[in-house]
C-alpha positions in Angstrom: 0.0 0.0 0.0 1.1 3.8 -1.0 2.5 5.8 1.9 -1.0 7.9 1.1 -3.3 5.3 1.7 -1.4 4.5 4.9 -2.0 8.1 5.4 -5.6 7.9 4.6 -6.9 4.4 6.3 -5.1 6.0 9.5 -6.8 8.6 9.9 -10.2 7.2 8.9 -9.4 5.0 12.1 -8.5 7.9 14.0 -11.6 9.3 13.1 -13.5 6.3 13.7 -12.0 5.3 17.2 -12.5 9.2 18.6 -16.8 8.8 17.0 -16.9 5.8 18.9 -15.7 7.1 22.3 -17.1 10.7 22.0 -13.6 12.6 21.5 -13.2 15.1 19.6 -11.4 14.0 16.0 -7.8 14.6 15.6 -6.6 16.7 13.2 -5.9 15.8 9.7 -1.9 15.1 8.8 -0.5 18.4 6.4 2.8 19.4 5.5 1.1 23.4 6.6 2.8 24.4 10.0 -0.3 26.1 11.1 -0.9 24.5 14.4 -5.0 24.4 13.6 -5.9 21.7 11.2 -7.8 22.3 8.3 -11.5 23.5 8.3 -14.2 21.3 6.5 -17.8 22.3 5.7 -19.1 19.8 8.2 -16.7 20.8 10.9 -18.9 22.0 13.8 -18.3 25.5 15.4 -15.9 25.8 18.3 -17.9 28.5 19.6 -21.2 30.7 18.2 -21.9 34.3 19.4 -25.6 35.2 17.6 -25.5 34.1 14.6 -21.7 33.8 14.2 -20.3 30.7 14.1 -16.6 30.6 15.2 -14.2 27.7 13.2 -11.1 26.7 14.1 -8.9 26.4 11.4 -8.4 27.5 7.9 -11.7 28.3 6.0 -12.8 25.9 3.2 -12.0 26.7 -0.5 -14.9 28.6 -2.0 -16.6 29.3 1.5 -18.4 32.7 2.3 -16.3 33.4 5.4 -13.7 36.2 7.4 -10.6 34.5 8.1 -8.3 35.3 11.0 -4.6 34.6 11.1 -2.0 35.3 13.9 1.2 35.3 12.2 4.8 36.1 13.6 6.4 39.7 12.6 9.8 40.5 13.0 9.1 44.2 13.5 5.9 44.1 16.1 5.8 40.3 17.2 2.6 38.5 16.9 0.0 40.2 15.0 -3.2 39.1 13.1 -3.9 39.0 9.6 -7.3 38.6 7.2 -7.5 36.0 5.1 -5.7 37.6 2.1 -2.6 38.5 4.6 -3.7 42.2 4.9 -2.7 43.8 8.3 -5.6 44.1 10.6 -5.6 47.3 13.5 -7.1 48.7 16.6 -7.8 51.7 18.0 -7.0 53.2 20.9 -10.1 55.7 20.8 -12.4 52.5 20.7 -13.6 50.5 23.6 -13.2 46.8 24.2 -15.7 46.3 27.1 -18.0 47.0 25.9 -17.0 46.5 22.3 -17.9 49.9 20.8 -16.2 51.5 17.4 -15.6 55.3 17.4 -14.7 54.5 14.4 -17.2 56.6 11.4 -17.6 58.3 8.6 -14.5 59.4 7.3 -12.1 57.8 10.0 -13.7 54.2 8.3 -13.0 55.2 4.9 -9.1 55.7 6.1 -9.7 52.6 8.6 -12.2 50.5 6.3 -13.7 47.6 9.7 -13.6 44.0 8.8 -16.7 43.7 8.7 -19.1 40.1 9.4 -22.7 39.5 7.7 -25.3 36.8 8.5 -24.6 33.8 6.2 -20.9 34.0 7.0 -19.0 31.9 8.8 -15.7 32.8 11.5 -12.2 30.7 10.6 -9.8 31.3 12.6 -6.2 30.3 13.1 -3.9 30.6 16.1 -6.6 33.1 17.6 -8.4 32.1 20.9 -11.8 31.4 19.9 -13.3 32.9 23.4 -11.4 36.3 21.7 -13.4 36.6 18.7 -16.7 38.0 18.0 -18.5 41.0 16.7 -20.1 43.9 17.6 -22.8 46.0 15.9 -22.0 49.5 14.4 -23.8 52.7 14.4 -24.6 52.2 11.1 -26.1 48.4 11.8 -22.9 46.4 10.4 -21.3 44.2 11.9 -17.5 44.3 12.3 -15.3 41.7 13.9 -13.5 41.9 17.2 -10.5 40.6 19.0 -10.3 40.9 22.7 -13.2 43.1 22.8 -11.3 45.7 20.3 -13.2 46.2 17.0 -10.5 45.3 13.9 -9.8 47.5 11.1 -7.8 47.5 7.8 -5.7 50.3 6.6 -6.5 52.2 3.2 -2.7 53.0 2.8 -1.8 49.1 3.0 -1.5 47.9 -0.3 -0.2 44.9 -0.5 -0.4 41.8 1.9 2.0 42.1 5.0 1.9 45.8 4.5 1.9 47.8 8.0 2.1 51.1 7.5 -0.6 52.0 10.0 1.5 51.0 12.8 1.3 53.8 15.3 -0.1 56.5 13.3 -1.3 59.3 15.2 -0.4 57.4 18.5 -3.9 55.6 18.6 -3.8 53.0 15.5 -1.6 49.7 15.8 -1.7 46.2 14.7 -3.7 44.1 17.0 -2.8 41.2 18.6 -4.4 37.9 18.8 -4.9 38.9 22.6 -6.3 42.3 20.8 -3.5 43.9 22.2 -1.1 46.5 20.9 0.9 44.0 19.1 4.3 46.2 19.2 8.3 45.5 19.1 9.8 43.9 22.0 
């Protein structure tokens, strides 16, 4: 038998022997060294605030979904990322309990929020789940939060990785996965 069927008929038992007991299933074997294992459209939520559902791992190919990364930078440490890389911030001027964006009109054209609608699910990777939610805005979208702190991208980012809204005007920095300041060391 191919090392992939190995690969395969292992964990099909795996998955078996955990159904049978009541234990959650382990993750799938990848060469990705993402510490979450991969998301499936029948994986169940790891937690659900409203409507949101909250996944654990990498969002499916093709789903309708916001996807959360903590990834390590050199320059500020851990910080989180959407699910096309972009930089993802938090501002000082908002309030994380309770979760409230001060965050309008023109300050969210500069600060666009990563915004969350019905229908879509939460994947998130390296993140806490108990961290993540949403909160409503004043205009009745919902945007996503980390540690209570509402999560925004920056227009002046272009590409993926980009962070030039690190510390502008004192009160915008890349958030955490703690939804902390993530800043150098």
């Amino acid at each position: 038998m191919s090392r992939f069927g190995t690969l395969i008929n292992t964990t099909a038992i795996a998955f078996a022997a955990a159904a049978i007991v009541g234990l959650s299933a382990p993750p799938a074997a990848t060469a990705d060294p993402v510490p979450a294992g991969p998301a499936t459209s029948a994986q169940a939520p790891v937690r659900t605030q409203g409507w949101l559902n909250i996944y654990d791992g990498r969002a499916p190919h093709g789903a309708n979904a916001v996807e959360l990364t903590a990834v390590a930078d050199p320059a500020v440490g851990l910080r989180v990322t959407d699910g096309d890389g972009r930089s993802l911030y938090r501002f000082d001027k908002d309030t994380a309990t309770p979760s409230q964006s001060n965050c309008n009109g023109d300050c969210a054209v500069t600060w666009p929020p990563l915004l969350v609608s019905r229908g879509q699910g939460l994947y998130i990777v390296g993140i806490d789940p108990g961290r993540v939610g949403f909160v409503e805005r004043a205009d009745g979208s919902c945007q996503i939060t980390i540690g209570g702190w509402p999560v925004y991208h920056f227009s002046k980012d272009r590409r993926p990785g980009d962070l030039r809204g690190q510390g502008v005007g004192g009160t915008w920095f890349a958030v955490a996965p703690s939804g902390g300041k993530a800043l150098a060391k």
